[in-house]
LOMARTOR-181814 format. One record per residue: residue number from 1; y, x, z of N, C-alpha, C in turn; residue in one letter. Coordinates in nm, 4 decimals, decimal comma, padded with zeros to 6 digits. Each point is the difference from the previous one (the first is absolute). Example, Ala and Ser with C-alpha at 12.3 -4.5 7.8 and 13.67 -1.06 7.14 Angstrom:
2
+-------+----------+----------+----------+----------+----------+----------+----------+----------+----------+-------+
| sekol |     n_yy |     n_xx |     n_zz |    ca_yy |    ca_xx |    ca_zz |     c_yy |     c_xx |     c_zz | lumgu |
+-------+----------+----------+----------+----------+----------+----------+----------+----------+----------+-------+
|     1 | -00,5690 |  01,3190 |  00,7800 |  00,1190 | -00,0890 |  00,0000 |  00,1200 |  00,0900 |  00,0000 |     A |
|     2 |  00,1050 | -00,0350 | -00,0720 |  00,1190 |  00,0820 |  00,0060 |  00,1090 | -00,0770 |  00,0730 |     S |
+-------+----------+----------+----------+----------+----------+----------+----------+----------+----------+-------+
END
This chain:
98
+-------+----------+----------+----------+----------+----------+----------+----------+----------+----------+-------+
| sekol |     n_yy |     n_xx |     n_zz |    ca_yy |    ca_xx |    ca_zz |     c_yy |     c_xx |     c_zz | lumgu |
+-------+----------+----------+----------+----------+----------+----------+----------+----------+----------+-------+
|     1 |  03,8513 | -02,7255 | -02,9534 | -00,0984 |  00,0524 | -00,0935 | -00,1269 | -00,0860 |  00,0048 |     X |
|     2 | -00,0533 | -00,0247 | -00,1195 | -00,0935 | -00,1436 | -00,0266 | -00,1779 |  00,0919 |  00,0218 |     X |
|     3 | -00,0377 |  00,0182 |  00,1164 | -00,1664 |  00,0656 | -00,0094 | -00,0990 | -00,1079 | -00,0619 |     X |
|     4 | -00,0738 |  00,0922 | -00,1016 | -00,0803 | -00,1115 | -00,0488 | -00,1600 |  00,0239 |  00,1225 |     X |
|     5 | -00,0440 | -00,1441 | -00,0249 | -00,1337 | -00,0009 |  00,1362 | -00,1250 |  00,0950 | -00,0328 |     X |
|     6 | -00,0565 |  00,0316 |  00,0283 | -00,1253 |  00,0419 |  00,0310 | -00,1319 | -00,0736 | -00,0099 |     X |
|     7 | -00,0654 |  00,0827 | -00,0305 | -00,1509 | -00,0725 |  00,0477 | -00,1380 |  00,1272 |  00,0144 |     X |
|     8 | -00,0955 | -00,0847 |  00,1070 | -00,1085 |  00,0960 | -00,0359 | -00,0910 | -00,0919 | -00,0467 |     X |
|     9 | -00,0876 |  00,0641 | -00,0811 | -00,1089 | -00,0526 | -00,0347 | -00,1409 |  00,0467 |  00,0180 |     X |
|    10 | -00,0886 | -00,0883 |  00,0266 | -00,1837 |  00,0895 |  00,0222 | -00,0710 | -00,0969 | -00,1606 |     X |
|    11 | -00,0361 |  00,0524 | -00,1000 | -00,0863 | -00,0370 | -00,0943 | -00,1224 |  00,0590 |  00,0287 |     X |
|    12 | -00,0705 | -00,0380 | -00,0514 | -00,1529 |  00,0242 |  00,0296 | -00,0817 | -00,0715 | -00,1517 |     X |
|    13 | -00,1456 |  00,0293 | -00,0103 | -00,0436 | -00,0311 | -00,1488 | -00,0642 | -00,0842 |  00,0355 |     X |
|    14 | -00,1294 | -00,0431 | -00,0907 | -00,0321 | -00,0976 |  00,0031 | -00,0798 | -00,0544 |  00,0858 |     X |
|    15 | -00,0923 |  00,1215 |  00,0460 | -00,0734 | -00,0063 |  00,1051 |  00,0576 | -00,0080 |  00,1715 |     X |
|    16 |  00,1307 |  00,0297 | -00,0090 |  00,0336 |  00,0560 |  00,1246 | -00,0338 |  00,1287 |  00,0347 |     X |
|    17 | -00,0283 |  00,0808 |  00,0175 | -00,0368 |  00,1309 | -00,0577 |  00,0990 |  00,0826 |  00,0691 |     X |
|    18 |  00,1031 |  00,0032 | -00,1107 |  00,0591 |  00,1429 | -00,0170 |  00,1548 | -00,1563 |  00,0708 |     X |
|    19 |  00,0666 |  00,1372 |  00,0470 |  00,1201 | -00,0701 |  00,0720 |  00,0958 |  00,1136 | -00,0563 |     X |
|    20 |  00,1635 | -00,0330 | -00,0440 |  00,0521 |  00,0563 | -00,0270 |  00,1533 | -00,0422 |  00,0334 |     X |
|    21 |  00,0721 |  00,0696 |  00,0948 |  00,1666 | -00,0307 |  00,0420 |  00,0694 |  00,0231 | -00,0809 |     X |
|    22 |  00,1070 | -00,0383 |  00,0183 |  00,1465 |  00,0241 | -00,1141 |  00,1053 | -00,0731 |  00,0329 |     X |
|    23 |  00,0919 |  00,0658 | -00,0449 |  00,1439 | -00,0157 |  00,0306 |  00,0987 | -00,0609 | -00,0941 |     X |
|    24 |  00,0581 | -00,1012 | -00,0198 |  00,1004 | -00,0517 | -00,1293 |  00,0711 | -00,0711 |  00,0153 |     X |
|    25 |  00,1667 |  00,0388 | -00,0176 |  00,0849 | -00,0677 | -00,0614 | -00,0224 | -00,1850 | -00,0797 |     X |
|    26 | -00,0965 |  00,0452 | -00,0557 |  00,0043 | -00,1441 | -00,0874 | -00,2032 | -00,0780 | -00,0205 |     X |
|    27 | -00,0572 | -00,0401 |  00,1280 | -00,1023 | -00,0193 | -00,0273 | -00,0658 | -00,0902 | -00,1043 |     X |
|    28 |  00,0379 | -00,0894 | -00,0204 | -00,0456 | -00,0804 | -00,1254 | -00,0336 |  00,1089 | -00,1210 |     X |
|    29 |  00,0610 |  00,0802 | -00,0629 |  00,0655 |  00,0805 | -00,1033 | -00,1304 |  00,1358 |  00,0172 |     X |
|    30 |  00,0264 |  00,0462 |  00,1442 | -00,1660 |  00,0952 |  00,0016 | -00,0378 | -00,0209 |  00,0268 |     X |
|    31 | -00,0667 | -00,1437 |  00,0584 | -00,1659 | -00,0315 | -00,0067 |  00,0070 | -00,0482 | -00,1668 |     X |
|    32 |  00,0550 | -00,0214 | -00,0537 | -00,0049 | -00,0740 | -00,1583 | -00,0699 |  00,1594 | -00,0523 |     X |
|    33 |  00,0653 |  00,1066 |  00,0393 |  00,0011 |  00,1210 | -00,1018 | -00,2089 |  00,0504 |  00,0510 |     X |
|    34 |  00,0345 | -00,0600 |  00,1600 | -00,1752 |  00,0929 |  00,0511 | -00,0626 | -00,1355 | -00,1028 |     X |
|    35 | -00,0285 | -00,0634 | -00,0009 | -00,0946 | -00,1196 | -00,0550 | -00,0325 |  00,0323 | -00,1238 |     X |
|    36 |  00,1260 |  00,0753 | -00,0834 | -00,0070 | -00,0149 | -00,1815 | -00,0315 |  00,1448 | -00,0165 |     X |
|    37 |  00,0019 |  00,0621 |  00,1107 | -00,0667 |  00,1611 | -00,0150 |  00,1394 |  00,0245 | -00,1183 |     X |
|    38 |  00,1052 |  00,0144 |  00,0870 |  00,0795 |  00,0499 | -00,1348 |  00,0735 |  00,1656 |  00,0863 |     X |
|    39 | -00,0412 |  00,0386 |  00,1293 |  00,0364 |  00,1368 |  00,0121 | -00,1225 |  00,0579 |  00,0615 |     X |
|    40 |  00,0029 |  00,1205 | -00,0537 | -00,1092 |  00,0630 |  00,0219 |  00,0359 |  00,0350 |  00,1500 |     X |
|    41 | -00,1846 |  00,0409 |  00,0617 |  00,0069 |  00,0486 |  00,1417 | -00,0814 | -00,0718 |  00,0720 |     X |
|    42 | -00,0231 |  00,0350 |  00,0892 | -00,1365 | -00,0751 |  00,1078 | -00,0341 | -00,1487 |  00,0106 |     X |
|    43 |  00,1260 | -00,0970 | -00,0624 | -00,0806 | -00,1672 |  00,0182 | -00,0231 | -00,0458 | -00,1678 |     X |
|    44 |  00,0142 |  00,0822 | -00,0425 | -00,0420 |  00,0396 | -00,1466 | -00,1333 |  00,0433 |  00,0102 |     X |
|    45 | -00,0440 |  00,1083 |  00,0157 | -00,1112 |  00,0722 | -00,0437 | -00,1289 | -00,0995 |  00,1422 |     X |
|    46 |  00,0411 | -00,0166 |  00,0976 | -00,0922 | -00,0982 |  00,0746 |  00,0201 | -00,1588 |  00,0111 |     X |
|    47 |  00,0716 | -00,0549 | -00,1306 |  00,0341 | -00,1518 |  00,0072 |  00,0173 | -00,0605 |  00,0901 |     X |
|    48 |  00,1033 |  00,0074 |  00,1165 |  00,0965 | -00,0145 |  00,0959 |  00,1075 | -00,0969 | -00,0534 |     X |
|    49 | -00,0450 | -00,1283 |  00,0275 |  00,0872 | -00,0462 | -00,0313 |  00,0326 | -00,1965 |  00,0113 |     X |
|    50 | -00,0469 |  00,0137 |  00,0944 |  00,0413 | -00,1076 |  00,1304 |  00,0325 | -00,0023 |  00,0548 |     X |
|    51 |  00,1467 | -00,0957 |  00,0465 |  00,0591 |  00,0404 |  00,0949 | -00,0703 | -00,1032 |  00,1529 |     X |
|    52 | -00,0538 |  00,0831 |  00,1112 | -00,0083 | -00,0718 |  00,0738 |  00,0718 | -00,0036 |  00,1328 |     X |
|    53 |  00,1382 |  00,0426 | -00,0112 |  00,0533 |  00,0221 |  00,1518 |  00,1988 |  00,0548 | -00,0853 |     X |
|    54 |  00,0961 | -00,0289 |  00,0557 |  00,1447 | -00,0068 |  00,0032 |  00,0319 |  00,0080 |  00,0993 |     X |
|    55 |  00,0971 |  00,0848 |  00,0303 |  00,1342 | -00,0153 |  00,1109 |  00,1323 |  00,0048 | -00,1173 |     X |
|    56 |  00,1041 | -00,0845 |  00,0603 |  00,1262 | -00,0054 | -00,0392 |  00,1081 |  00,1055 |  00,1146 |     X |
|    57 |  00,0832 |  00,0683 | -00,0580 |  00,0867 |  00,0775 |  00,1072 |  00,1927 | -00,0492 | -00,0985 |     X |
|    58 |  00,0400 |  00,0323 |  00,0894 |  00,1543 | -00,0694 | -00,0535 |  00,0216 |  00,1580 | -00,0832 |     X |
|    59 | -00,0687 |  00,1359 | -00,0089 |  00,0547 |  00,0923 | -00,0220 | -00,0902 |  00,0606 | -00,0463 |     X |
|    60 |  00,0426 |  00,0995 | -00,0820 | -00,1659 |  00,1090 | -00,0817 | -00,0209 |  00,1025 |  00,1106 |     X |
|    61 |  00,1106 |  00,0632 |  00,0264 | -00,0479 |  00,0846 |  00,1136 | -00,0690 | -00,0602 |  00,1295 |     X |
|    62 | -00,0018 | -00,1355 |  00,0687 | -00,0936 | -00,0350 |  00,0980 | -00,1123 | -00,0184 | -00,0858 |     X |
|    63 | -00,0198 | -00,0194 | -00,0620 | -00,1606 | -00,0430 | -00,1455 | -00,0500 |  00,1317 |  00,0261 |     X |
|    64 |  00,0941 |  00,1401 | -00,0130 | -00,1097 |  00,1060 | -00,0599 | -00,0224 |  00,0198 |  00,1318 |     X |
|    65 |  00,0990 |  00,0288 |  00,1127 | -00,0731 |  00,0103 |  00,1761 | -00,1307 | -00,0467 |  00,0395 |     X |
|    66 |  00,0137 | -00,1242 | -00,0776 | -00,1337 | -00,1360 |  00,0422 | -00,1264 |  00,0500 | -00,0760 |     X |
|    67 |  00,0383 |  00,0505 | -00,1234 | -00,1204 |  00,0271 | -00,0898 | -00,0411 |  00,1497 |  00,0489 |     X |
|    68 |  00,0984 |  00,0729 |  00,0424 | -00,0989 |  00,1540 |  00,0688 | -00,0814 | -00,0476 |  00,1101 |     X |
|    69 |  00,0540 | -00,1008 |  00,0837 | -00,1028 |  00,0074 |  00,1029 | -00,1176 | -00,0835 | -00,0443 |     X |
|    70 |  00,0030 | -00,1253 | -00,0493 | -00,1276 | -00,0476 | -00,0902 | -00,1043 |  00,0932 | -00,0603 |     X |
|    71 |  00,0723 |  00,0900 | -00,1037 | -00,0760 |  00,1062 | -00,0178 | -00,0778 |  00,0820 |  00,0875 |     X |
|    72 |  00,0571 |  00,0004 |  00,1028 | -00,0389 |  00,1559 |  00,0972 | -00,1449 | -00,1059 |  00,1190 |     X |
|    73 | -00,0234 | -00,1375 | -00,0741 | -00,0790 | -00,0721 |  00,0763 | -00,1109 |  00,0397 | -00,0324 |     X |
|    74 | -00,1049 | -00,0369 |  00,0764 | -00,1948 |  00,0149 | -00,0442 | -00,0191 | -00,1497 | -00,1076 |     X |
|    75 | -00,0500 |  00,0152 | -00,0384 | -00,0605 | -00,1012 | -00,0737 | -00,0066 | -00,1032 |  00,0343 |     X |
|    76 | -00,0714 |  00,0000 |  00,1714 | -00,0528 | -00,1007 |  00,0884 |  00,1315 | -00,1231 |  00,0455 |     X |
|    77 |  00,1041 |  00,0754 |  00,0007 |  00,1577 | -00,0362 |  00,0743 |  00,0622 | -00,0786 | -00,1269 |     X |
|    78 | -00,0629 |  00,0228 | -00,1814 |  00,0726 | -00,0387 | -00,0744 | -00,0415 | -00,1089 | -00,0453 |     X |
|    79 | -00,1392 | -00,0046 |  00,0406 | -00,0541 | -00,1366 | -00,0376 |  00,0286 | -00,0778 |  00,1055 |     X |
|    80 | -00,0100 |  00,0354 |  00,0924 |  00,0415 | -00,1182 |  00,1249 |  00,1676 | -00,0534 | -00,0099 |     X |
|    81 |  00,0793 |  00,0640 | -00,0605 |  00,0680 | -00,0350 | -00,0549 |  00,0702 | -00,0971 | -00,1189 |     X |
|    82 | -00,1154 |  00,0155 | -00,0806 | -00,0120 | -00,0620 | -00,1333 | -00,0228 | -00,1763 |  00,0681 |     X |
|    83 | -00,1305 |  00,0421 |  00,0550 | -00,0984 | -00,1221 |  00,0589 |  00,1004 | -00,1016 |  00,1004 |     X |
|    84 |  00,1000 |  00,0810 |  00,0908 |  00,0591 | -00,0813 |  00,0692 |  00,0868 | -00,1162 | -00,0947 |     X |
|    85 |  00,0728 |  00,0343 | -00,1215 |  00,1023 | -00,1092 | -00,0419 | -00,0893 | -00,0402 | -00,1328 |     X |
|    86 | -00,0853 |  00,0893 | -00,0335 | -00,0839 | -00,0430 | -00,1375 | -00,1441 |  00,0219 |  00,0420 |     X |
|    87 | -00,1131 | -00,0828 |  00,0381 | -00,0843 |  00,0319 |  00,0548 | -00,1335 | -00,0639 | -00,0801 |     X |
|    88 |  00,0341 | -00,0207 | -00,2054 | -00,0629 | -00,0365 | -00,0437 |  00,0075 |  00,1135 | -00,1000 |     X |
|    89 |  00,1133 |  00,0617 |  00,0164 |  00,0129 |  00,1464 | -00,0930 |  00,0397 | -00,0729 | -00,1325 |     X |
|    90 |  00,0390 | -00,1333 |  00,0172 |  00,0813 | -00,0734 | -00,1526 |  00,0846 |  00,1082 | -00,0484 |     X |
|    91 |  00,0074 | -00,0222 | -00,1847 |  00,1180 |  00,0819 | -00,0375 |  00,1227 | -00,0228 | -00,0027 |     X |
|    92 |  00,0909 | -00,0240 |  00,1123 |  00,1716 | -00,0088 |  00,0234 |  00,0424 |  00,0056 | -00,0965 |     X |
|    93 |  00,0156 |  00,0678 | -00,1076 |  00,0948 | -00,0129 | -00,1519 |  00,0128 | -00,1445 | -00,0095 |     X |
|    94 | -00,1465 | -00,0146 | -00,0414 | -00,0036 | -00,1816 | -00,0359 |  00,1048 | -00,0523 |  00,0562 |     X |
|    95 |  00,0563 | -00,0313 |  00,1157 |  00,1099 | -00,0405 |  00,0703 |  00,1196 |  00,0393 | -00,0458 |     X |
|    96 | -00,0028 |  00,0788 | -00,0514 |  00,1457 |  00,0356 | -00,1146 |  00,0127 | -00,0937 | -00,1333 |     X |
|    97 | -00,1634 |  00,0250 | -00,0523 |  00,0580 | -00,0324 | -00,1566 | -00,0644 | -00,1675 | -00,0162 |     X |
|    98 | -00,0435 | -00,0356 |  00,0966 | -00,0395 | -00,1263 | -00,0365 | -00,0916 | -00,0408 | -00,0764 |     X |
+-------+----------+----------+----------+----------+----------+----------+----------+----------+----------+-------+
END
């Protein structure tokens, strides 16, 4: 049986500001959807929508494990996070679409 991979993601706006986790099947595809504000809901209504931080998992179910505990972090733990592999807070998409 073929599992498709995982990912988590942390977007954040323009300021750095507001930090926001998530979980997906297909990241290229929903950071495309947070950027163009095309579903309504929280990186919509606070323009969330940089990606500055990825993990890859071979599986969706290790992604959503990874993304509850991300979530269940302080703020302080998510930026030090961000900062360790992205520590200019660049927007990672770019690295997708070229």
């Amino acid at each position: 049986m073929y599992e498709k991979r995982g990912y988590i993601y942390i977007l954040t706006n323009a300021y750095n500001r507001v930090l926001y986790t998530g979980v997906t099947s297909d990241l290229i595809k929903r950071v495309y959807i947070h950027k163009n504000k095309l579903a309504p809901g929280f990186t919509k209504k606070y323009n969330v929508n940089k990606l500055v931080y990825y993990e890859v998992f071979g599986d969706i179910l290790s992604a959503i494990t990874r993304e509850k505990q991300v979530k269940g972090w302080v703020r302080k733990k998510k930026i030090a996070l961000i900062e360790k592999e992205n520590p200019g807070w660049k927007d990672l998409y770019e690295e997708f679409t070229g």
